[in-house]
C-alpha positions in Angstrom: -37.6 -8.9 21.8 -35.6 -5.4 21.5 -32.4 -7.1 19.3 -29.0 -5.5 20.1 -28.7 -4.4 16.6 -30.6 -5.2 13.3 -30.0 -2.8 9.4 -31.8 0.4 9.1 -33.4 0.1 5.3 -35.2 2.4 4.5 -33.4 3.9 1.7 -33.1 2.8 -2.5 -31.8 -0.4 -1.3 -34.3 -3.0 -3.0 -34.3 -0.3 -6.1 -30.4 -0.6 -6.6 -30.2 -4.1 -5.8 -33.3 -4.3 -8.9 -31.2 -2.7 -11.2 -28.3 -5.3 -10.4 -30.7 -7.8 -11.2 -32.1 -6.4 -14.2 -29.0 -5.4 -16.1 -27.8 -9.4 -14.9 -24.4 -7.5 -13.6 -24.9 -9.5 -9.6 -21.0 -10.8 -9.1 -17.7 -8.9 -8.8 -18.1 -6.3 -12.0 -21.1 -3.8 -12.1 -21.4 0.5 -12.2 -22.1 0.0 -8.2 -19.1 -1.5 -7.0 -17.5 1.7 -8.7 -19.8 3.7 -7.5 -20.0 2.7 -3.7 -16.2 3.1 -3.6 -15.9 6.6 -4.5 -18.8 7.4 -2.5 -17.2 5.9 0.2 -13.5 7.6 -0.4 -15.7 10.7 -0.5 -17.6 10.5 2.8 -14.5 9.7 4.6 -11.8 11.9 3.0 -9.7 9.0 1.6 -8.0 9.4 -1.9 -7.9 5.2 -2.6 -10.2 2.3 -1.4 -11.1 -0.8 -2.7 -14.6 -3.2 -1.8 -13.7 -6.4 -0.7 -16.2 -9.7 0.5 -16.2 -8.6 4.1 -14.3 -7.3 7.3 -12.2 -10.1 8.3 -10.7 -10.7 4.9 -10.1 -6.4 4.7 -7.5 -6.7 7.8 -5.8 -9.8 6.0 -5.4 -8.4 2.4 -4.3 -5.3 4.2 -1.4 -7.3 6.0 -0.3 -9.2 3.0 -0.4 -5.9 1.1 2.5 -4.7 3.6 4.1 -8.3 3.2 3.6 -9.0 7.1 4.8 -12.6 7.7 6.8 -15.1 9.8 9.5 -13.7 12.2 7.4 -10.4 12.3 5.0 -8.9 14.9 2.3 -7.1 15.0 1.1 -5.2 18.2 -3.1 -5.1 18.9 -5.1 -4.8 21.4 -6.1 -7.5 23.7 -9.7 -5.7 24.2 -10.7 -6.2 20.5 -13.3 -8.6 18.3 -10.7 -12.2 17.3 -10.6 -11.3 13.6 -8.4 -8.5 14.6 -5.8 -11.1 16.1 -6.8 -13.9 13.4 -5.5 -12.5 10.5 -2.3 -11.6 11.9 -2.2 -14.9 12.8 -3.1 -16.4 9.5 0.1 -14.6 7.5 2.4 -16.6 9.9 3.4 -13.4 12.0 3.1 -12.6 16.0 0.5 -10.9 18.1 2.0 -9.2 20.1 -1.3 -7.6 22.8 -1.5 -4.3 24.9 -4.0 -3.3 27.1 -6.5 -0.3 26.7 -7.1 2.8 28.5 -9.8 3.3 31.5 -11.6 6.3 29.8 -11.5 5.8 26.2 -11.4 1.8 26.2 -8.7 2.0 23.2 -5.1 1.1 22.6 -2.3 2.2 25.5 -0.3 4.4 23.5 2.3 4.1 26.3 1.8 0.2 26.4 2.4 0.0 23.0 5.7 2.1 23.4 6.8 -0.9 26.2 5.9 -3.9 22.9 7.9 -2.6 20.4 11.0 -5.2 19.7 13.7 -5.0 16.6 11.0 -7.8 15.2 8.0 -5.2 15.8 6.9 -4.3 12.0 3.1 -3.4 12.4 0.7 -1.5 14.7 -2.9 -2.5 14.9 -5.3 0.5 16.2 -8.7 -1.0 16.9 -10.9 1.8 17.1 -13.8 -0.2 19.6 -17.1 0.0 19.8 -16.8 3.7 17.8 -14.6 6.0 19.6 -11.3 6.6 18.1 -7.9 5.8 19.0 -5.1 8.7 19.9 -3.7 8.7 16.1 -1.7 11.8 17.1 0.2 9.4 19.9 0.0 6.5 17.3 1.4 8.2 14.2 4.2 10.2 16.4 5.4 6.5 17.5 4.9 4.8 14.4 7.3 7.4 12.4 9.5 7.5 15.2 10.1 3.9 15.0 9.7 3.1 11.4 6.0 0.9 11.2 3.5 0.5 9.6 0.1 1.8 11.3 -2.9 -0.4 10.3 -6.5 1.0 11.4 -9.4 -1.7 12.1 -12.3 0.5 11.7 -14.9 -2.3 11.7 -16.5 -0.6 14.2 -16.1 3.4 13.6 -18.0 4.0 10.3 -18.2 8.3 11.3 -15.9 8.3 13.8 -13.4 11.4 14.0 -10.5 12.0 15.3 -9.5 15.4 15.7 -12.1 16.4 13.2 -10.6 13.8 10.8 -12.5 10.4 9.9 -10.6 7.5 11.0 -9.1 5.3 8.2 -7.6 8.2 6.9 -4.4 8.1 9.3 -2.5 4.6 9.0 -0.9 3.2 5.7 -4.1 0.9 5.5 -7.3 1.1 7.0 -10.2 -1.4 7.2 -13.9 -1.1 7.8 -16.6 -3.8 8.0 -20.1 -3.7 6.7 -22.1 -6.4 7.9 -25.2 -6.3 8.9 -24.8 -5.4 12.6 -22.6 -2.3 11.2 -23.9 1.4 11.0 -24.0 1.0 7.2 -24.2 -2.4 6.0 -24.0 -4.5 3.0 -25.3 -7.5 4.2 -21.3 -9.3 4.0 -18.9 -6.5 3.0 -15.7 -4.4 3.8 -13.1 -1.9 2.3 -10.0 -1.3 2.5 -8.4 2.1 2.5 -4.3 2.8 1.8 -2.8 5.9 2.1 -0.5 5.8 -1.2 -1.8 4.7 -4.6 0.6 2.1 -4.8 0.0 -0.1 -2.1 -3.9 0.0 -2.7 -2.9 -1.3 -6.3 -0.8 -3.9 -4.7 -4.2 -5.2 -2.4 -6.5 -4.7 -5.7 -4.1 -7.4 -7.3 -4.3 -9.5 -4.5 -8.1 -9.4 -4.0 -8.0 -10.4 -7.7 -6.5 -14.0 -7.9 -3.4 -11.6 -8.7 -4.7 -11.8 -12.3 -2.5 -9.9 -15.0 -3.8 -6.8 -16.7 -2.0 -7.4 -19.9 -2.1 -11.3 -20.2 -5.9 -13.0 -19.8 -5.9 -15.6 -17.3 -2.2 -15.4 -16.5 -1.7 -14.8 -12.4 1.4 -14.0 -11.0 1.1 -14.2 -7.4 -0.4 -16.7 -4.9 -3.7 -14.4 -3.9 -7.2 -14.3 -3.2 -10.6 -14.1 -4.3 -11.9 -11.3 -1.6 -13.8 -9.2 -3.6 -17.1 -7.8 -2.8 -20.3 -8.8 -5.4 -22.2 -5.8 -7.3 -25.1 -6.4 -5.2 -23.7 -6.0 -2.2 -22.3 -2.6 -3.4 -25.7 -1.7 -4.5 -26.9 -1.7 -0.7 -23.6 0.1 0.4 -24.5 3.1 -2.0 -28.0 3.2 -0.6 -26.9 3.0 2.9 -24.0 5.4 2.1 -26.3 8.0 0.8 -28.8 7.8 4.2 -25.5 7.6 6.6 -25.6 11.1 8.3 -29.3 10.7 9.0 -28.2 7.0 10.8 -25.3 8.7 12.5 -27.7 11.7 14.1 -30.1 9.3 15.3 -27.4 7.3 17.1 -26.4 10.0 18.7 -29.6 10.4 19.7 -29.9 7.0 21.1 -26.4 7.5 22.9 -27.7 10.9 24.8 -31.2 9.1 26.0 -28.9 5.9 27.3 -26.4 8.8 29.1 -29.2 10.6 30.7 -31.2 7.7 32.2 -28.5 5.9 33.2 -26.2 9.0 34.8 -26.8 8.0 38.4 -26.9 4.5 38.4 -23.5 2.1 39.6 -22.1 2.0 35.8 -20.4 4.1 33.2 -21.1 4.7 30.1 -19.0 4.5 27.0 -18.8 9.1 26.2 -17.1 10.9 23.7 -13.8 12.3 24.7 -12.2 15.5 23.9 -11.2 15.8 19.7 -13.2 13.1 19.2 -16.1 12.3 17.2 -17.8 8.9 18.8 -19.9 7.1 16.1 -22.0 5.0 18.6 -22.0 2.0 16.7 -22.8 0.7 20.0 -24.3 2.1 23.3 -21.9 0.5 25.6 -22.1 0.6 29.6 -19.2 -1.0 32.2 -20.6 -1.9 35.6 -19.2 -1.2 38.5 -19.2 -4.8 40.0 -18.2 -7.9 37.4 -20.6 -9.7 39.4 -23.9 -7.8 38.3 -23.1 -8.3 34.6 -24.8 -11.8 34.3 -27.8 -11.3 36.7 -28.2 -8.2 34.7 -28.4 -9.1 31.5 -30.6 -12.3 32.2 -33.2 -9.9 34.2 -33.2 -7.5 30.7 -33.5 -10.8 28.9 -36.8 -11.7 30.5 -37.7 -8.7 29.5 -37.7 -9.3 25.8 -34.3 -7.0 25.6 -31.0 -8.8 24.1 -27.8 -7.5 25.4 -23.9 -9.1 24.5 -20.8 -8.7 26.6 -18.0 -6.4 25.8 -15.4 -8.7 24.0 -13.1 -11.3 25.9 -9.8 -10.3 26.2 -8.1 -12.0 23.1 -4.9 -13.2 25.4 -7.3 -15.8 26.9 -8.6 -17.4 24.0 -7.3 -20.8 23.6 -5.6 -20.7 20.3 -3.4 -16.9 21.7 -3.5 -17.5 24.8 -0.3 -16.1 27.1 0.3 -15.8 30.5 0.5 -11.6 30.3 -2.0 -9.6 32.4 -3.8 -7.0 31.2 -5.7 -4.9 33.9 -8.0 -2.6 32.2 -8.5 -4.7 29.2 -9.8 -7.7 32.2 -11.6 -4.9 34.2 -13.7 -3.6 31.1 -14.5 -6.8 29.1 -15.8 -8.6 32.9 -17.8 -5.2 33.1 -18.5 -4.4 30.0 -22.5 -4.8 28.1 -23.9 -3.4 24.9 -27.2 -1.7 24.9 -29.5 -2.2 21.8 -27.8 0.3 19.6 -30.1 0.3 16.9 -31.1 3.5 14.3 -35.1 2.9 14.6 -34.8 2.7 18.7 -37.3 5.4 19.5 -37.2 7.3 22.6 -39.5 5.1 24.6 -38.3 2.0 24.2 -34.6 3.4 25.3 -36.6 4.9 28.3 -38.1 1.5 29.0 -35.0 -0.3 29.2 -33.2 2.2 31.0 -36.2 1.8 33.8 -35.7 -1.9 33.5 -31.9 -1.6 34.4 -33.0 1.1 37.2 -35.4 -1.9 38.3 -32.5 -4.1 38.8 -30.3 -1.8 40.7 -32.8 -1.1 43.4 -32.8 -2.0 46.6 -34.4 -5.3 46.1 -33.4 -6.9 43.5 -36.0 -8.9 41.2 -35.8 -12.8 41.6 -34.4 -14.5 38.4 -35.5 -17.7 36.5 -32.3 -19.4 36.9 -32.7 -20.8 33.1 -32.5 -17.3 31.7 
């Protein structure tokens, strides 16, 4: 079986992670949590970033940094994985969805302008799948009307906008690190803030809001979110290997965009000003009805695919009666390609033969258990 994704460790992981184990420093304190997290603030161009326990729990302690709760709203995405919409959930406040653009597969800018109410306190820019939202639109309409602008980066680890890495625009920014993610830590995530304070603010919260002058005195209902030294030790390792797993997913990205140019799908480019990250290799058909039959022929032949994300306005628990046409068009369409760093340029070609298989004249018969 070709997997959709699986880590790329081939670096000083099981050396860094030894030296966790011999010095005995494996939980929350250790030199690497230290040292992943400037690393980290280096590669991207952020001045303050803290490690936390993983992606989900970054978009939360973000939120409760900017004291998002009841009676507010937060505007996201509809196209977009469910943590995004979880933790805005989960401080008490309201989702409040837009839908995505036909090109770029990111956040309207111009739908977003339609959302915003006198309750509006929050933006959510999902940057999917690894291209990057329009910050310039975002920021101009977040200053205009006086919000905060949250990036989820989960999914963008080396993605540029205008020659600037993502997580470096909003108030806070999130990535995610497991181990489906261009670096990985196994469980992991960070969260970035713009001003020195607020980062402070989330370091007391991922911290049981413990006191720094009084020992075991906690001032604040908080959290324990914070990331163990081992799972820094892999970051730095991946960290320091990153560009080398960026160029090769490129790589990957051109081979899928030249074997599949003339076949009845799209595939997921970069844009103008942007830097796409390819976390994955994503492809929307032209007929919703080819996507199932598709991906059960590639599964017969040992290759795993997933579907681009539901919509989160149909998911039971957020569920409203809105339409959103591009977000419904794209996610019925939508299928990621293995996307993985050690893909070598055969294996791409065979898979891109298998889908030119399917879309012939004749199409193959399918075990109807597939």
């Amino acid at each position: 079986m070709i997997p959709v994704y699986k880590p790329h460790l081939t670096g000083r992981e099981k050396e860094y992670v030894n030296q966790c184990l011999d010095s005995t420093w494996i939980s929350s304190k250790g030199e690497f949590i230290s040292r992943f997290e400037r690393a980290f603030s280096d590669y991207i161009g952020a001045q303050h970033a803290t490690t936390v326990c993983n992606g989900t729990v970054a978009l939360h302690l973000a939120l409760a940094a900017l004291e998002i709760g009841p009676n507010d709203e937060v505007i996201v995405p509809t196209l977009t994985y469910i943590a995004s919409v979880n933790t805005i959930l989960q401080t008490g406040a309201k989702p409040v969805f837009v839908d995505s653009l036909p090109m770029s597969w990111q956040l309207d800018p111009e739908d977003l302008q339609r959302k915003i109410t006198p309750r509006t306190k929050a933006v959510m820019a999902v940057h999917l799948y690894g291209l990057p939202c329009n910050m310039a639109a975002l920021q101009d309409i977040c200053r205009r009307h006086n919000l905060y602008l949250i990036e989820d980066c989960a999914e963008a680890f080396g993605t540029r906008y205008a020659n600037q890495h993502v997580g470096t625009f909003g108030d806070f920014a999130t990535f995610s690190f497991f181990g489906n993610k261009t670096i990985t830590t196994g469980e992991g995530g960070m969260v970035v803030a713009r001003e020195k304070k607020m980062l402070e603010r989330a370091f007391h919260l991922k911290n049981q809001g413990v006191s720094t002058t009084h020992e075991y005195w906690h001032d604040t209902l908080a959290y324990n979110y914070r990331m163990t030294n081992i799972c820094a030790a892999i970051g730095l390792a991946q960290l320091e290997k990153a560009d080398q797993i960026l160029t090769k997913k490129r790589r990957i990205a051109e081979w899928y965009n030249l074997a599949l140019s003339d076949l009845p799908l799209s595939t997921h480019k970069e844009l103008p000003d942007t830097t796409h990250s390819f976390w994955m290799c994503s492809v929307a058909l032209i007929h919703s009805a080819d996507r199932q039959p598709l991906r059960n022929y590639l599964k017969q032949a040992g290759i795993e695919t997933r579907p681009v994300f539901p919509p989160a306005h149909k998911m039971p628990h957020c569920a409203t009666e809105e339409s959103f046409p591009v977000a419904e068009f794209l996610s019925s369409r939508g299928i990621n390609l293995p996307s993985y760093p050690d893909l070598t340029e055969s294996e791409v070609k065979g898979i891109c033969e298998k889908i030119r298989t399917f879309f012939s004249s004749s199409r193959p018969q399918l075990n109807e258990t597939a």
